[in-house]
PDB file of N, CA, C, O and CB in Angstrom:
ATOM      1  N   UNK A   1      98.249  90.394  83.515  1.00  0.00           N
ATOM      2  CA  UNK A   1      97.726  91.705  83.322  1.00  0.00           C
ATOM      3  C   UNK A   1      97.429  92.287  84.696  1.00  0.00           C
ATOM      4  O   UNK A   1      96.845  91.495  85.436  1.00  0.00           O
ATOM      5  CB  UNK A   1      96.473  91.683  82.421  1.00  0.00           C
ATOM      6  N   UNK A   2      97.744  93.715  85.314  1.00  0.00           N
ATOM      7  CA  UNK A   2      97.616  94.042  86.272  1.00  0.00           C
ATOM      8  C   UNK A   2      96.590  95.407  85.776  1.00  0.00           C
ATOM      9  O   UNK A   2      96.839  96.307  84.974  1.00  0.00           O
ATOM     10  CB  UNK A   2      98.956  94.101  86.991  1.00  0.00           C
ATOM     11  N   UNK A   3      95.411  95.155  86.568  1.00  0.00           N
ATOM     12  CA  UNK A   3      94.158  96.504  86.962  1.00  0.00           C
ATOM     13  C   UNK A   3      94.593  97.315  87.556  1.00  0.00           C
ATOM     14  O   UNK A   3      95.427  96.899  88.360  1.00  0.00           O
ATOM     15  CB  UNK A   3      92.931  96.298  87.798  1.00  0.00           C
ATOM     16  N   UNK A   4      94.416  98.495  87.570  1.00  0.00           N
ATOM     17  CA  UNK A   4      94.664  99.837  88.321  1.00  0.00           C
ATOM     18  C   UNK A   4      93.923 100.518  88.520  1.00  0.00           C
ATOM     19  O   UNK A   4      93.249 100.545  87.491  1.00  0.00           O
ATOM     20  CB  UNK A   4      95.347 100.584  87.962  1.00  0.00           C
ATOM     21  N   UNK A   5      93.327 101.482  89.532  1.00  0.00           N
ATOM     22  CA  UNK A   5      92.442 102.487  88.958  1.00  0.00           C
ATOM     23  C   UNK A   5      92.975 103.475  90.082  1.00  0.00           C
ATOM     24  O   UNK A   5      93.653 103.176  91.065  1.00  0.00           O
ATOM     25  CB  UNK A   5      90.662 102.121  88.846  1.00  0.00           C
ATOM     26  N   UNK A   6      92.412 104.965  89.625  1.00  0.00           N
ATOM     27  CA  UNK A   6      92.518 105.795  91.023  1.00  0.00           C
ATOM     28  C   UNK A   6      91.479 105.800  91.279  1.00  0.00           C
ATOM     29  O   UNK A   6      90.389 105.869  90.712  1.00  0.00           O
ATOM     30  CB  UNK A   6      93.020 107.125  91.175  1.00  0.00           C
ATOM     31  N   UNK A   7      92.151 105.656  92.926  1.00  0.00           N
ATOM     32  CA  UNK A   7      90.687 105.871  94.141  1.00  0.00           C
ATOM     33  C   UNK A   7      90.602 106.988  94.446  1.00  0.00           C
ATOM     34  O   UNK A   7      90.656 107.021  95.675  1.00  0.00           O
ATOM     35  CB  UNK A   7      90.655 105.188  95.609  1.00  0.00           C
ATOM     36  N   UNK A   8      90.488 108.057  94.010  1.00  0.00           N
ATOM     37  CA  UNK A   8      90.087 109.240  93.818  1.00  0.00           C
ATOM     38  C   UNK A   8      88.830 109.269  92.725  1.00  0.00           C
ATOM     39  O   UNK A   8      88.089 110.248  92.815  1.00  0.00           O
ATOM     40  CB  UNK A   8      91.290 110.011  93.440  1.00  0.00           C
ATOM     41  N   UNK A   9      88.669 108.743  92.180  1.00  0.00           N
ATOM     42  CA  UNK A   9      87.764 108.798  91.274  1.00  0.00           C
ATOM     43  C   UNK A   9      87.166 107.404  90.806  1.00  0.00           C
ATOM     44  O   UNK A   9      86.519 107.576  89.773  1.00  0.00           O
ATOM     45  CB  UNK A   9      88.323 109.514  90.260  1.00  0.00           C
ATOM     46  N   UNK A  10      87.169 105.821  91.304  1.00  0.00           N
ATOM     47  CA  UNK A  10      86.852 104.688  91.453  1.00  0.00           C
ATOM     48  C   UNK A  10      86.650 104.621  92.812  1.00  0.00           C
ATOM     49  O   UNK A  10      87.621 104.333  93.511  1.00  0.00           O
ATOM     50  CB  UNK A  10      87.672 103.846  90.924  1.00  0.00           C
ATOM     51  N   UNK A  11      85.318 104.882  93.453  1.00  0.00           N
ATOM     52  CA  UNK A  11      85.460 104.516  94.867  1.00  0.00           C
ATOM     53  C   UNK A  11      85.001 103.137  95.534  1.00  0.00           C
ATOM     54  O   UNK A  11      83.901 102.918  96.041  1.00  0.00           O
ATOM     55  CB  UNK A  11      84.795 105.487  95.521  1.00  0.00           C
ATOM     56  N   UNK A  12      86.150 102.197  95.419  1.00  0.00           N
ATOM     57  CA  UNK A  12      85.850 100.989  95.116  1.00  0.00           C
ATOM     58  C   UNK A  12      87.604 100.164  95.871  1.00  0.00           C
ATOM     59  O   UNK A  12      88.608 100.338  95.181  1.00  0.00           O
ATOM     60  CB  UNK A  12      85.409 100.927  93.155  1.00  0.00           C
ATOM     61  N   UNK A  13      87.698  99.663  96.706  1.00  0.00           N
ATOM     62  CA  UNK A  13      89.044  98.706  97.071  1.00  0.00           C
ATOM     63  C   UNK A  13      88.779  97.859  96.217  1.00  0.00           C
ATOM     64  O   UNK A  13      87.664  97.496  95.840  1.00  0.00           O
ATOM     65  CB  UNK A  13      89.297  98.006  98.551  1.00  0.00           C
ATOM     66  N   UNK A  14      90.228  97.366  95.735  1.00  0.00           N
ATOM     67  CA  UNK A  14      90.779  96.054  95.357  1.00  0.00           C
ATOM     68  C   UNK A  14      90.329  94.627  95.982  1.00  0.00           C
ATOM     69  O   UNK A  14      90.436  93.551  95.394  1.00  0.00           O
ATOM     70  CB  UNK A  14      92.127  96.180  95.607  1.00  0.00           C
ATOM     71  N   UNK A  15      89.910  94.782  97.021  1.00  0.00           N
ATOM     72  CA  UNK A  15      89.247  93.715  97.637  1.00  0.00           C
ATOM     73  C   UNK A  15      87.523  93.926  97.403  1.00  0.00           C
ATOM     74  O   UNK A  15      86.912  93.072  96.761  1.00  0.00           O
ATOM     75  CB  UNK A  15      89.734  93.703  99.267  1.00  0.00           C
ATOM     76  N   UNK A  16      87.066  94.688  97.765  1.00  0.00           N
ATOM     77  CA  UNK A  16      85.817  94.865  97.221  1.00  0.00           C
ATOM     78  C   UNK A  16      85.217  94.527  95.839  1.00  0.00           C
ATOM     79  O   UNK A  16      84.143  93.946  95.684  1.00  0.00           O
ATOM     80  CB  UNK A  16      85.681  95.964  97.351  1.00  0.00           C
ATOM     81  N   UNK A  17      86.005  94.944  94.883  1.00  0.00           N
ATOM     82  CA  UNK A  17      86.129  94.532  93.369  1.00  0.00           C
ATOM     83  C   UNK A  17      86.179  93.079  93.515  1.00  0.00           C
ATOM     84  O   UNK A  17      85.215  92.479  93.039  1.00  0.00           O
ATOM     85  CB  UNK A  17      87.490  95.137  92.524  1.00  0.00           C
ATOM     86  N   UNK A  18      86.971  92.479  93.997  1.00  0.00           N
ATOM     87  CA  UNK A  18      87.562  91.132  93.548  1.00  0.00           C
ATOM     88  C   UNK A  18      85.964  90.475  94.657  1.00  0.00           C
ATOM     89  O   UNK A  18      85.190  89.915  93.881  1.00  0.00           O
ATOM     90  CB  UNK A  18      89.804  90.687  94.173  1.00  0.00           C
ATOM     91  N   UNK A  19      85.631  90.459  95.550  1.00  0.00           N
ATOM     92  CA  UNK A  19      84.581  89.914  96.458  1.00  0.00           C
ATOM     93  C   UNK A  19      83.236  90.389  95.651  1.00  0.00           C
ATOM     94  O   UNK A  19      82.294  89.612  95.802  1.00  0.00           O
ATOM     95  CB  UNK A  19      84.707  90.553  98.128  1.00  0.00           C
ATOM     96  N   UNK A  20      82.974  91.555  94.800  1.00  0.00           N
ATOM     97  CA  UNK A  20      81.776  91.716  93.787  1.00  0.00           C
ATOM     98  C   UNK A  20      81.648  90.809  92.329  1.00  0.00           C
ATOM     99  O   UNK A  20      80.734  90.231  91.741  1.00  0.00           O
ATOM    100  CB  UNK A  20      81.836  93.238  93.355  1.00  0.00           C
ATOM    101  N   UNK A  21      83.185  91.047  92.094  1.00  0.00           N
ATOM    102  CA  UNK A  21      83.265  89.766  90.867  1.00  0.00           C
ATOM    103  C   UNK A  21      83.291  88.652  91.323  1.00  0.00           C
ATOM    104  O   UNK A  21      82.228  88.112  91.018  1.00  0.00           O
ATOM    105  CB  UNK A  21      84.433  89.680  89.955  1.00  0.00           C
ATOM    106  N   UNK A  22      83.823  88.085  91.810  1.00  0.00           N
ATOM    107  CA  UNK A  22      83.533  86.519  92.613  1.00  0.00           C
ATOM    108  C   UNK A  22      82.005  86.148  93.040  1.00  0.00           C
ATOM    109  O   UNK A  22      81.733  84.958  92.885  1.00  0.00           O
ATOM    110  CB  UNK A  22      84.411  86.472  94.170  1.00  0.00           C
ATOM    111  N   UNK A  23      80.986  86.953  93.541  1.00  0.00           N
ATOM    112  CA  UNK A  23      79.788  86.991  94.132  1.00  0.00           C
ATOM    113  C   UNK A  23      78.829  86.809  92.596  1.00  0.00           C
ATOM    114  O   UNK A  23      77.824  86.099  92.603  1.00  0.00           O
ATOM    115  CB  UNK A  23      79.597  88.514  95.149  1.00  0.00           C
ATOM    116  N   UNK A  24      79.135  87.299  91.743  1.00  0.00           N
ATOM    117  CA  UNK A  24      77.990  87.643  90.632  1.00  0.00           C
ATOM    118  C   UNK A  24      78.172  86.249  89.792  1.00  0.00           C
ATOM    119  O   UNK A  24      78.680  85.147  90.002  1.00  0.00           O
ATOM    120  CB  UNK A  24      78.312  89.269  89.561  1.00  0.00           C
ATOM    121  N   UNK A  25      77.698  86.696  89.066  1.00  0.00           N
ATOM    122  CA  UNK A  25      76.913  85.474  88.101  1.00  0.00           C
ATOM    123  C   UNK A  25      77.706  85.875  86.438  1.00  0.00           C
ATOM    124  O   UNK A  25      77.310  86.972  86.045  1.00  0.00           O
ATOM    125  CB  UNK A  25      74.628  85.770  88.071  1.00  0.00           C
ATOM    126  N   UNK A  26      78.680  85.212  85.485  1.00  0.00           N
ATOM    127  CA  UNK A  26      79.246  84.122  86.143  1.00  0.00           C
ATOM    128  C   UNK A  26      80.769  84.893  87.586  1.00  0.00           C
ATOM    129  O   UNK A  26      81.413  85.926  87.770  1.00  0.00           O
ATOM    130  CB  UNK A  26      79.958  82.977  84.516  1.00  0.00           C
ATOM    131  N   UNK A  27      80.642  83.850  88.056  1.00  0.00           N
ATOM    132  CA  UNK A  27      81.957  84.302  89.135  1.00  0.00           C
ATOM    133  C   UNK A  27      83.271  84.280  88.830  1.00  0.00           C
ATOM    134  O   UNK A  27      83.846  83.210  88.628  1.00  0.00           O
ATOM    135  CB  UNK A  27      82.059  83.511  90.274  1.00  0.00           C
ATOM    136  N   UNK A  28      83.828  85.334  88.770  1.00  0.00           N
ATOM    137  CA  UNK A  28      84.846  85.573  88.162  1.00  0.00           C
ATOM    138  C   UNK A  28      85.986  86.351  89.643  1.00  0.00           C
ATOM    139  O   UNK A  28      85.769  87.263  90.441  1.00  0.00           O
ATOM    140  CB  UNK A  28      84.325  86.572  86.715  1.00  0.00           C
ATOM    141  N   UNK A  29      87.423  85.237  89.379  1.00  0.00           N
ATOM    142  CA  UNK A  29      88.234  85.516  90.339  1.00  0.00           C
ATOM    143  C   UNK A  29      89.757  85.588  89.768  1.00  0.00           C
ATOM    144  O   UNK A  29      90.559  84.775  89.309  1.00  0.00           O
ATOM    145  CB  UNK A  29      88.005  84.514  91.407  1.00  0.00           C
ATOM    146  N   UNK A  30      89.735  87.169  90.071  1.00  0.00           N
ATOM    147  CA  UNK A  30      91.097  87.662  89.941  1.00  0.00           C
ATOM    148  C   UNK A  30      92.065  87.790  90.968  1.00  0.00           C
ATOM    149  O   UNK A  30      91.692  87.862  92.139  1.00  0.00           O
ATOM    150  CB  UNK A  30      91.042  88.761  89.487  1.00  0.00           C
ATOM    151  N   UNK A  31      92.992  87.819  90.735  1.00  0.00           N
ATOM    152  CA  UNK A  31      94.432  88.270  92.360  1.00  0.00           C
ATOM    153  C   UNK A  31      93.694  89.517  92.483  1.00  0.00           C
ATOM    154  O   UNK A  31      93.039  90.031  91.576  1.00  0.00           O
ATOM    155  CB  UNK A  31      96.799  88.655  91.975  1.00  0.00           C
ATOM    156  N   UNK A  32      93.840  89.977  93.672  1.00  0.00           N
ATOM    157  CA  UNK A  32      94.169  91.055  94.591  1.00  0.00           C
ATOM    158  C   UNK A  32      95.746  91.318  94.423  1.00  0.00           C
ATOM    159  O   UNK A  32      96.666  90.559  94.730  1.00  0.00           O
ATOM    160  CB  UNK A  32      93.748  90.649  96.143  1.00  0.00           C
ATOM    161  N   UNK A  33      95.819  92.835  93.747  1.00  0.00           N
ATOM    162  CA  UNK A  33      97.356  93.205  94.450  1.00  0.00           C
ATOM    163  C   UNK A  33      96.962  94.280  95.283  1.00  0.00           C
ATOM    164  O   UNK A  33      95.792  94.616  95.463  1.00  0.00           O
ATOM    165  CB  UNK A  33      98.702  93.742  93.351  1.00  0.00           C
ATOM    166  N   UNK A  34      98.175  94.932  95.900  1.00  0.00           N
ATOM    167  CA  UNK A  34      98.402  96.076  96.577  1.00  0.00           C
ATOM    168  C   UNK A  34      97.258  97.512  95.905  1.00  0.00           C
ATOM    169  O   UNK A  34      96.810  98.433  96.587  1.00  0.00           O
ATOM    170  CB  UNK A  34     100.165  96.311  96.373  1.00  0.00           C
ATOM    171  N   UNK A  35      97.030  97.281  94.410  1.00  0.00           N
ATOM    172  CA  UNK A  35      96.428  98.745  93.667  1.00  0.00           C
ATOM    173  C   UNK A  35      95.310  98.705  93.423  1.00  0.00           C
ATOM    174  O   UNK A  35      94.423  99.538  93.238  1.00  0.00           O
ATOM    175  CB  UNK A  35      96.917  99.201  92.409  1.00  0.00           C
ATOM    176  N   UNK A  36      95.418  97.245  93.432  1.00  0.00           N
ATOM    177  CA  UNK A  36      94.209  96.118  92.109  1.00  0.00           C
ATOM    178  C   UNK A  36      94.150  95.450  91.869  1.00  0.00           C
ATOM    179  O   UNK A  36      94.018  94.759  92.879  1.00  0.00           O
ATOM    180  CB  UNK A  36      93.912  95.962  91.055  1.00  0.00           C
ATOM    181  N   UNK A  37      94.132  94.870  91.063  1.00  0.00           N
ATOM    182  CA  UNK A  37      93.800  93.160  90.146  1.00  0.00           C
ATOM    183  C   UNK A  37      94.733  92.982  89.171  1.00  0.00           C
ATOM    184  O   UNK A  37      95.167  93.687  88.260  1.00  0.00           O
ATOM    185  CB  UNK A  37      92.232  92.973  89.188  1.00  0.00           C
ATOM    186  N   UNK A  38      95.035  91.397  89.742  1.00  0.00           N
ATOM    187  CA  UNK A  38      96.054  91.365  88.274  1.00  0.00           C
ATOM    188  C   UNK A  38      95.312  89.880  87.872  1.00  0.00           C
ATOM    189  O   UNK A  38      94.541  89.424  88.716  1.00  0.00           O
ATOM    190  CB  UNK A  38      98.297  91.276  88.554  1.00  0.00           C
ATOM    191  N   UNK A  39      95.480  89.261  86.854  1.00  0.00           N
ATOM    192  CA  UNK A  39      95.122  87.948  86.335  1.00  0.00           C
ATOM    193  C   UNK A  39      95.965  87.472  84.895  1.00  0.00           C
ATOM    194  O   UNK A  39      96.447  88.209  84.035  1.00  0.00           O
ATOM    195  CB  UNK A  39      93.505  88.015  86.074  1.00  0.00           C
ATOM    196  N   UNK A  40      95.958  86.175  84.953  1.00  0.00           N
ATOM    197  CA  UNK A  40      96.775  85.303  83.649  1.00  0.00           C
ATOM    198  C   UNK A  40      95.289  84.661  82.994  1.00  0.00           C
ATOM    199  O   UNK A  40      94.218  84.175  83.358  1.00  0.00           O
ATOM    200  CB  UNK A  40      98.196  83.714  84.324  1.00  0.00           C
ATOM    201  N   UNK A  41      96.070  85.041  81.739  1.00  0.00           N
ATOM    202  CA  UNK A  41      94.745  84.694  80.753  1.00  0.00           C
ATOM    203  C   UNK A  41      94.974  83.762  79.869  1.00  0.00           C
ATOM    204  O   UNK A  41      94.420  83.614  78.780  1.00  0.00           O
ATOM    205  CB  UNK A  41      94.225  85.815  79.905  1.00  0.00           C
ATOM    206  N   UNK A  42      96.208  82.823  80.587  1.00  0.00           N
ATOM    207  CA  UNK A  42      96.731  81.529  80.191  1.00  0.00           C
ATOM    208  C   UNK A  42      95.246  80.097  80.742  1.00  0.00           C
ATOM    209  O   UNK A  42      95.376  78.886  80.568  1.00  0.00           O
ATOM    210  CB  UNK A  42      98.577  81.394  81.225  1.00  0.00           C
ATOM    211  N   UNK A  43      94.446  80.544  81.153  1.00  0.00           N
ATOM    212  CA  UNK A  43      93.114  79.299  81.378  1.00  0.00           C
ATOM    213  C   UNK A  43      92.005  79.899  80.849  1.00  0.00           C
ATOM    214  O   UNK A  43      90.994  79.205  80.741  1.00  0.00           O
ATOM    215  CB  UNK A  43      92.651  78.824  83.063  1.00  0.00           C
ATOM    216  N   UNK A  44      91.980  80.865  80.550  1.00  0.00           N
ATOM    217  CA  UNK A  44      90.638  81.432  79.672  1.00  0.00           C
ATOM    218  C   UNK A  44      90.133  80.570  78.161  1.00  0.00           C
ATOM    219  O   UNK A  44      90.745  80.323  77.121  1.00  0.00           O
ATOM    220  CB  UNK A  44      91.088  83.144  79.150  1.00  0.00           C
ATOM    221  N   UNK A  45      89.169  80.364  78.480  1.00  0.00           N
ATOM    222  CA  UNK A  45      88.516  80.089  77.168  1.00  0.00           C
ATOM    223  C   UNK A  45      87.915  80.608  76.296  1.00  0.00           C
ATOM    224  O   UNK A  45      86.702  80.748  76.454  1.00  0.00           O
ATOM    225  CB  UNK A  45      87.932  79.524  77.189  1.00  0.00           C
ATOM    226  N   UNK A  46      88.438  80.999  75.275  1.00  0.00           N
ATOM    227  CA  UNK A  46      87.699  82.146  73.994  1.00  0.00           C
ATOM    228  C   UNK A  46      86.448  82.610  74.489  1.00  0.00           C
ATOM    229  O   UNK A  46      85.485  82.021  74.979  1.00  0.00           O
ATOM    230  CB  UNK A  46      87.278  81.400  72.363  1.00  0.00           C
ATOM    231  N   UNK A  47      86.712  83.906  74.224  1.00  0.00           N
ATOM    232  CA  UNK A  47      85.381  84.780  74.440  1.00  0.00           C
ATOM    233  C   UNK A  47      85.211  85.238  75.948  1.00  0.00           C
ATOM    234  O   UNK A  47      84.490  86.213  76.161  1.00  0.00           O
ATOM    235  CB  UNK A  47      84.007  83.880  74.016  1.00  0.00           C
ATOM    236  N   UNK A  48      85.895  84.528  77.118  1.00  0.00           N
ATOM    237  CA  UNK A  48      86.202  84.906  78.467  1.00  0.00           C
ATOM    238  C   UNK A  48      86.724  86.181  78.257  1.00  0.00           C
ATOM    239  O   UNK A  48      85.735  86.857  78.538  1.00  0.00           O
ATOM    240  CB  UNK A  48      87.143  83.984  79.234  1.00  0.00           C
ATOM    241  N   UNK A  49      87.278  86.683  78.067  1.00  0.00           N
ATOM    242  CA  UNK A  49      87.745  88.120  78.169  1.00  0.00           C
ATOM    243  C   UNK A  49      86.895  89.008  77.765  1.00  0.00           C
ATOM    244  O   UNK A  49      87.199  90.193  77.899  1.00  0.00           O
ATOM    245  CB  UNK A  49      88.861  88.396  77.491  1.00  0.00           C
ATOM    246  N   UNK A  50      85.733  88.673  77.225  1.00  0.00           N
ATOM    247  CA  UNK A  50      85.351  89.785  76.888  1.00  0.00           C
ATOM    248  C   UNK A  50      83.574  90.004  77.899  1.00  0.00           C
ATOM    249  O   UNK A  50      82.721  90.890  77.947  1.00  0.00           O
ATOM    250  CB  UNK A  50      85.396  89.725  75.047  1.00  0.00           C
ATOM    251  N   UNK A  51      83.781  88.467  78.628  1.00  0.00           N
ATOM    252  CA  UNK A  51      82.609  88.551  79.814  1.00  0.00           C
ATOM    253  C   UNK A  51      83.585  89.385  81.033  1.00  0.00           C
ATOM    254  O   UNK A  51      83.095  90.392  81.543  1.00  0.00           O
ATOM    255  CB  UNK A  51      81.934  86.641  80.446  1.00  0.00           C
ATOM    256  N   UNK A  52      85.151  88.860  81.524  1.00  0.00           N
ATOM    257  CA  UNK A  52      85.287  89.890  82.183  1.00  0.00           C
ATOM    258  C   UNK A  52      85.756  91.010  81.821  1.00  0.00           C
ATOM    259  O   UNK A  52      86.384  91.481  82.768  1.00  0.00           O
ATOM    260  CB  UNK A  52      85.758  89.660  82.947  1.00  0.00           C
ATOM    261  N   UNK A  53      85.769  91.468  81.219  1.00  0.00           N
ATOM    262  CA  UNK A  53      85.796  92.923  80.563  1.00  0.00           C
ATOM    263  C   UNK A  53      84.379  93.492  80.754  1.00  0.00           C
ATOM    264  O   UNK A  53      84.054  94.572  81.248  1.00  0.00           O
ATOM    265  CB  UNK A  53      86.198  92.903  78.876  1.00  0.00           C
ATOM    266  N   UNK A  54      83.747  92.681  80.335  1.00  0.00           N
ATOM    267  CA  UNK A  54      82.382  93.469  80.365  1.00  0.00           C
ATOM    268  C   UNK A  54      82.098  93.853  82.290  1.00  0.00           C
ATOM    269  O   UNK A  54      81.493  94.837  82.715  1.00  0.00           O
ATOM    270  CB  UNK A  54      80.883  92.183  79.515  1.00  0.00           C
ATOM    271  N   UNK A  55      82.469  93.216  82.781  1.00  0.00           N
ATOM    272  CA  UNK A  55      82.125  92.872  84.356  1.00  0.00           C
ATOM    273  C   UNK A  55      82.950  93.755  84.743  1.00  0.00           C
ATOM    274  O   UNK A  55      82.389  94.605  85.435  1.00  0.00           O
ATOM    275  CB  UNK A  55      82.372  91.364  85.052  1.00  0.00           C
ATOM    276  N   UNK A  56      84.052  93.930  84.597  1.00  0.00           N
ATOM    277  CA  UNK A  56      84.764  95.174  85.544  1.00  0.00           C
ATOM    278  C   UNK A  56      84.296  96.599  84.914  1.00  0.00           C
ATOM    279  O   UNK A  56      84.264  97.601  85.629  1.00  0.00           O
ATOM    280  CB  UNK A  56      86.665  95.107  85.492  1.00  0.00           C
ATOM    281  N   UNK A  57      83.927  96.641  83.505  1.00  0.00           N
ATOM    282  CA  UNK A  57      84.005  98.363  83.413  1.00  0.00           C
ATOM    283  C   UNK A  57      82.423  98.538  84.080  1.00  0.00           C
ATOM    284  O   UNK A  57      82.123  99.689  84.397  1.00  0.00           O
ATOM    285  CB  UNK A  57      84.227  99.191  81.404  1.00  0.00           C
ATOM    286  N   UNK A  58      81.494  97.561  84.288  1.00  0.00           N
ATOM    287  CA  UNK A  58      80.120  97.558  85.069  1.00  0.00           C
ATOM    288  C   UNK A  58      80.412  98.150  86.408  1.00  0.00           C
ATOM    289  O   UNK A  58      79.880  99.119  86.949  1.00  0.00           O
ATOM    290  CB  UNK A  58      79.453  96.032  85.261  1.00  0.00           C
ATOM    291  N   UNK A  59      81.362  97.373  86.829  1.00  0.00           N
ATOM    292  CA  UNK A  59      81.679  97.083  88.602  1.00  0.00           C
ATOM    293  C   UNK A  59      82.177  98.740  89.003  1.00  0.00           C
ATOM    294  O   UNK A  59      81.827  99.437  89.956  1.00  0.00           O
ATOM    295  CB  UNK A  59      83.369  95.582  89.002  1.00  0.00           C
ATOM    296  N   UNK A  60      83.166  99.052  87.826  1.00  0.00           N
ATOM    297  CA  UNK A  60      83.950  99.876  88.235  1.00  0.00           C
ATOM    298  C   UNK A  60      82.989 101.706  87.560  1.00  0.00           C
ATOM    299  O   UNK A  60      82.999 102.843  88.031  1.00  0.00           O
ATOM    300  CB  UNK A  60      85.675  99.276  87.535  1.00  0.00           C
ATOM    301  N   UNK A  61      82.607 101.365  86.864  1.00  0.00           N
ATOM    302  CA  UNK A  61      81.750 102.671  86.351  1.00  0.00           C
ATOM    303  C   UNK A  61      80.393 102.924  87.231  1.00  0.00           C
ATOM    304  O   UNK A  61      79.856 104.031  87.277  1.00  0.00           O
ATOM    305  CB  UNK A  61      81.251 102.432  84.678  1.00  0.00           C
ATOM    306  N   UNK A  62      79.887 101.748  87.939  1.00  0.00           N
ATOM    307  CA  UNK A  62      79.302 101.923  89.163  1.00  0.00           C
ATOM    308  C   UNK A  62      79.264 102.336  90.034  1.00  0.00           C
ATOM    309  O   UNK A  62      78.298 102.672  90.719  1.00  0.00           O
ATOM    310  CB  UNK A  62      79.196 101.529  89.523  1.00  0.00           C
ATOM    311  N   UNK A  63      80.956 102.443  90.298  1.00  0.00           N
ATOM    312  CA  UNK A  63      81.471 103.211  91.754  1.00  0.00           C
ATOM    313  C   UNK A  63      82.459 104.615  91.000  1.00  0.00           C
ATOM    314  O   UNK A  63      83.612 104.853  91.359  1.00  0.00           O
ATOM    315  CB  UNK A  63      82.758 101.823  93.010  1.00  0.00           C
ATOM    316  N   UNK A  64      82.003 105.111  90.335  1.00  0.00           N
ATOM    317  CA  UNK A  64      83.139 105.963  89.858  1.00  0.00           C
ATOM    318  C   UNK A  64      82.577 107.448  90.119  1.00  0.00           C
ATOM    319  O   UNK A  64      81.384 107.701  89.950  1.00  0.00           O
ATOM    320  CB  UNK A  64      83.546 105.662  88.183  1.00  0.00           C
ATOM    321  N   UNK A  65      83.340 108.241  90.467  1.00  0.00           N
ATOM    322  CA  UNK A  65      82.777 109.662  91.001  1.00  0.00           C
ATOM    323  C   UNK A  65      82.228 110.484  90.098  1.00  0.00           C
ATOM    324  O   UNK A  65      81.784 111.578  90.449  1.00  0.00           O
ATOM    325  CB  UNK A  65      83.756 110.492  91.609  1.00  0.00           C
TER     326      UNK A  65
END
């Protein structure tokens, strides 16, 4: 799955994102691409998706214009 957002209106890098989710509690580490985040949800364990889900629209509605 690859993240996207515009930075026009997410004022937030792809690296920044990925170094705020990694830092918090639980720590959660996605790729860095070129836009955003991508991740395989081939090692997740039920119900993981929906802690990071919850964690990026936090991260990202935090920094949003």
């Amino acid at each position: 799955m690859l993240i996207n957002w515009d930075p026009r209106r997410i004022h937030l890098t792809a690296q920044g994102c990925s170094k705020q989710l990694r830092s918090g509690k639980p720590s959660i580490v996605l790729e860095r691409t070129a836009t955003g985040l991508g991740m395989n949800s081939f090692m997740l364990q039920p119900g993981e998706e929906k802690v990071i889900a919850e964690h990026l629209v936090q991260l990202l509605r935090a920094h949003s214009a």
